[in-house]
C-alpha positions as CSV (number, residue, x, y, z in Angstrom):
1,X,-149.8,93.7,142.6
2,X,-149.2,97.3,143.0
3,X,-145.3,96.6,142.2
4,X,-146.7,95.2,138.7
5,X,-149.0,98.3,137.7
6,X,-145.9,100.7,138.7
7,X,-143.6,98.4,136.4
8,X,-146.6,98.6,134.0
9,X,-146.8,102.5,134.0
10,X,-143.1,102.9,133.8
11,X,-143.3,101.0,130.4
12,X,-146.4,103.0,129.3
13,X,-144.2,106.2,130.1
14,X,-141.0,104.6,128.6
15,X,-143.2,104.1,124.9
16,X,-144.7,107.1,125.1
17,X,-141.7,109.2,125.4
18,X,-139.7,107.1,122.7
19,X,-143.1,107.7,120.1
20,X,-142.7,111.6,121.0
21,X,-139.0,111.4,120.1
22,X,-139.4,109.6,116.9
23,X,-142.2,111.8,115.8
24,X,-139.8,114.7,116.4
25,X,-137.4,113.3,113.9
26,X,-139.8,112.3,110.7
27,X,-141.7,115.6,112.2
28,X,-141.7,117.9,108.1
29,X,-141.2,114.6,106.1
30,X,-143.7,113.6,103.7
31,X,-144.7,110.0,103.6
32,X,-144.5,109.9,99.9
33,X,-142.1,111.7,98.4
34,X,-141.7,112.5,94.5
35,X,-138.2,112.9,92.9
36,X,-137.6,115.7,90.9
37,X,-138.0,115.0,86.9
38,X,-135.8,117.6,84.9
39,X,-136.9,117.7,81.7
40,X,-134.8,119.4,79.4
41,X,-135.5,122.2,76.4
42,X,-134.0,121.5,73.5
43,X,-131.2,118.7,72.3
44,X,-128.8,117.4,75.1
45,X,-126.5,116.7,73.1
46,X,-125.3,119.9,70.4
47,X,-122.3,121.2,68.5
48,X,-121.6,124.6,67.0
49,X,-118.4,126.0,65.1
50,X,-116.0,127.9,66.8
51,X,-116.3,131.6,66.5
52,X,-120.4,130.3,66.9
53,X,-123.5,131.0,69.2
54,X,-124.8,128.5,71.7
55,X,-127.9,129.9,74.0
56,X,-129.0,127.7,76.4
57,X,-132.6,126.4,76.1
58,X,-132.9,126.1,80.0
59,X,-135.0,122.7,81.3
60,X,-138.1,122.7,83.7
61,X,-138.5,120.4,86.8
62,X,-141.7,119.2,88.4
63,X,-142.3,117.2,92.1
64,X,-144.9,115.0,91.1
65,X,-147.4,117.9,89.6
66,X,-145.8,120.6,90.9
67,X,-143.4,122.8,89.0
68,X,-139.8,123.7,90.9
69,X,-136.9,125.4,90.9
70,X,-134.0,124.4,88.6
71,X,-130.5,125.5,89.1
72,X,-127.8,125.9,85.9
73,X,-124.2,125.7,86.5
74,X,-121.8,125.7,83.7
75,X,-120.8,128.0,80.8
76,X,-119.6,127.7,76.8
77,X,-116.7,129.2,75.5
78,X,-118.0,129.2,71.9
79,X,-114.2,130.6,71.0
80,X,-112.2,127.9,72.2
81,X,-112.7,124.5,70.6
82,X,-113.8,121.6,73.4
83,X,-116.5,119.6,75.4
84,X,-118.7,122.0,77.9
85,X,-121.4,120.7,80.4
86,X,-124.4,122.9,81.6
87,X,-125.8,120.8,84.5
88,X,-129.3,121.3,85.7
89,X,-130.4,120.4,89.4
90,X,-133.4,120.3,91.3
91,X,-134.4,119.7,94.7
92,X,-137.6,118.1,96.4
93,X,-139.4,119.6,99.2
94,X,-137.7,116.5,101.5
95,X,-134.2,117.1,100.3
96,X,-133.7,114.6,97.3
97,X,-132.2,115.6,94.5
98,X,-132.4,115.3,90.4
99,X,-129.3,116.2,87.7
100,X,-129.1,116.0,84.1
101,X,-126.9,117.5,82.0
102,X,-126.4,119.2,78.5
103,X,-123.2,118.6,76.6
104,X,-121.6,121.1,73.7
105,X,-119.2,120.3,71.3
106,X,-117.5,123.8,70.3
107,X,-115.9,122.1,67.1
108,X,-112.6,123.5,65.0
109,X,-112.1,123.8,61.9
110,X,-109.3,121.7,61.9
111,X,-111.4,118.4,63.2
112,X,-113.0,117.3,59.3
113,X,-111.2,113.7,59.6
114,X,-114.0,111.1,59.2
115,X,-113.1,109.0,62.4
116,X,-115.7,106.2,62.4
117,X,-114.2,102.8,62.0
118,X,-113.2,99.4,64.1
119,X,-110.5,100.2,67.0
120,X,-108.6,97.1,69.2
121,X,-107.4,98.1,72.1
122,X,-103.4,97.2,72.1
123,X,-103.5,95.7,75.5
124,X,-105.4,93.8,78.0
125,X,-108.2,91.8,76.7
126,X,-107.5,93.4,73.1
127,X,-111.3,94.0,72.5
128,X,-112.6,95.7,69.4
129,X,-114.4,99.4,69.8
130,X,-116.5,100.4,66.9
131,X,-116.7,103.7,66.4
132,X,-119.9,105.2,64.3
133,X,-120.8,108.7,63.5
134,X,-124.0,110.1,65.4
135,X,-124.1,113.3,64.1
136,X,-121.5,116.3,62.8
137,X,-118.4,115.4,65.0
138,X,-120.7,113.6,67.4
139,X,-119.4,110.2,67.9
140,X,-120.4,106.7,69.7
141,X,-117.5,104.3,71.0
142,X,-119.6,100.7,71.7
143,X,-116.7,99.8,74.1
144,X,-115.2,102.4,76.1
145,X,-112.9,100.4,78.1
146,X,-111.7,97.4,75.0
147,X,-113.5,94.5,76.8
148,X,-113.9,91.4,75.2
149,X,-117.7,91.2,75.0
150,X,-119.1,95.0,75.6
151,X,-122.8,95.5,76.7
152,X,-125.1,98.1,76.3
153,X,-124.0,100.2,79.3
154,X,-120.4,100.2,77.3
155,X,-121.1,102.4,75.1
156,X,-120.3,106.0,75.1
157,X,-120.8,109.7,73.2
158,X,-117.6,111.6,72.7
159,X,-116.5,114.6,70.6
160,X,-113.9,114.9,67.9
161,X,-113.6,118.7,68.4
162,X,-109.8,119.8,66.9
163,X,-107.3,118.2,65.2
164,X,-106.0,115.2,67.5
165,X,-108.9,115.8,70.6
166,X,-111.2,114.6,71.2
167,X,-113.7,114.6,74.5
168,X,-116.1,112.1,76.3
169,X,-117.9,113.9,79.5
170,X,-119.2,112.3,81.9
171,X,-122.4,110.8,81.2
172,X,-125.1,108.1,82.2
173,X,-125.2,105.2,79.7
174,X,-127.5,101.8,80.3
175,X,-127.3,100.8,84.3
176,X,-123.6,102.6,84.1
177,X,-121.7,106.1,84.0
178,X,-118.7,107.0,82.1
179,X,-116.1,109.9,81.5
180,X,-112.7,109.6,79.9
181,X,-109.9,111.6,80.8
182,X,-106.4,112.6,78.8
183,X,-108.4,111.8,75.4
184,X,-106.8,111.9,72.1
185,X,-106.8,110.9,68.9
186,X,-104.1,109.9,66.1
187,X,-106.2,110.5,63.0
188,X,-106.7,107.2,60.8
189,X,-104.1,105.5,63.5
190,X,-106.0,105.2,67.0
191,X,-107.2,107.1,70.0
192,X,-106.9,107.0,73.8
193,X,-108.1,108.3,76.7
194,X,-108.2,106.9,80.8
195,X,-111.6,105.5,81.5
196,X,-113.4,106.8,84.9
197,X,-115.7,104.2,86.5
198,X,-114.9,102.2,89.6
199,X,-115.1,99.1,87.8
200,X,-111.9,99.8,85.7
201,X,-108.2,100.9,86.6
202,X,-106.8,104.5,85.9
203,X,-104.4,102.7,82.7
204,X,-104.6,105.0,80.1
205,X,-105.9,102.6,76.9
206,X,-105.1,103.0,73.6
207,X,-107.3,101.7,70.5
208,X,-105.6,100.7,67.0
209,X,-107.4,101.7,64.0
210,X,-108.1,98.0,62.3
């Protein structure tokens, strides 16, 4: 009997030890937590002229009704034609994080070619892109990679921003995330660039203007 309530005991002690030891680790952690929400000031997507101002509108973040800290990385060159990215992040009290980002299109001169139109890509599943104008030399490609049958998430914003480049930074589209690298355009013949998303390989892919 007495060896059973000294087994007993030594369990007790056991489970009381390992409770201490996991209250020690989840010991400053809320029970609910809230994600950041960034909201951001102004358009995220803009353009201006070479030789042009851009000031940044900035972006607030709250944890659930409670306004926090945002932190800007990223500058424009408003001099030098090409794509910039101001990214904004904020951090919860328990660690978890929130980013958005602002794009710029610092546009040339040279980059007045209307480029909307129907693209197939040359290889692979030889997929038709359609390429619309969203605003200024703010484009949308519909199928960023020349699949057969794009979806939603497909579709990406680029810049035509000089005279044969143009740039797509990397950006969340529906339930995806795309950027293109080595991107450039043969006006009125076709455009390239190397898709980046694990789903596809690092060919560079070539559209023909239809």
């Amino acid at each position: 009997m007495k060896r059973g309530i000294k087994l007993i005991m030594i369990a007790l002690t056991l489970f009381a030890a390992f409770s201490c030891e996991e209250d020690k680790v989840t010991e400053g952690i809320s029970s609910i937590t809230f994600y950041p929400v960034i909201t951001l000031k102004g358009e995220q997507w803009n353009q201006v002229a070479v030789g042009g101002t851009f000031t940044d509108p900035g972006a607030t973040a709250k944890e659930g009704d409670t306004e926090i800290q945002v932190k800007v990385s990223g500058t424009v060159d408003t001099k030098t034609p090409g794509v910039y990215v101001i990214t904004y992040n904020a951090v919860n009290k328990d660690g978890y994080s929130s980013t958005e980002y602002r794009y710029i299109g610092v546009i040339s001169a040279a980059a007045t070619t209307d480029i909307t139109g129907s693209y197939k890509r040359n290889a692979g599943n030889q997929g038709i892109s359609k390429v619309t104008k969203v605003s200024g030399n703010l484009y949308r490609a519909d199928n960023v990679g020349g699949v057969s049958v794009p979806a939603p998430g497909d579709a990406v914003l680029f810049y035509y921003f000089d005279k044969g480049k143009i740039g797509v930074p990397y950006q969340l589209t529906s339930g995806n995330a795309f950027e293109c690298t080595d991107a450039s355009i043969k006006e009125g013949v076709s455009y390239s660039w190397v898709v980046i998303n694990p789903g596809y390989g690092t060919a560079l892919r070539t559209f023909v203007k239809q």
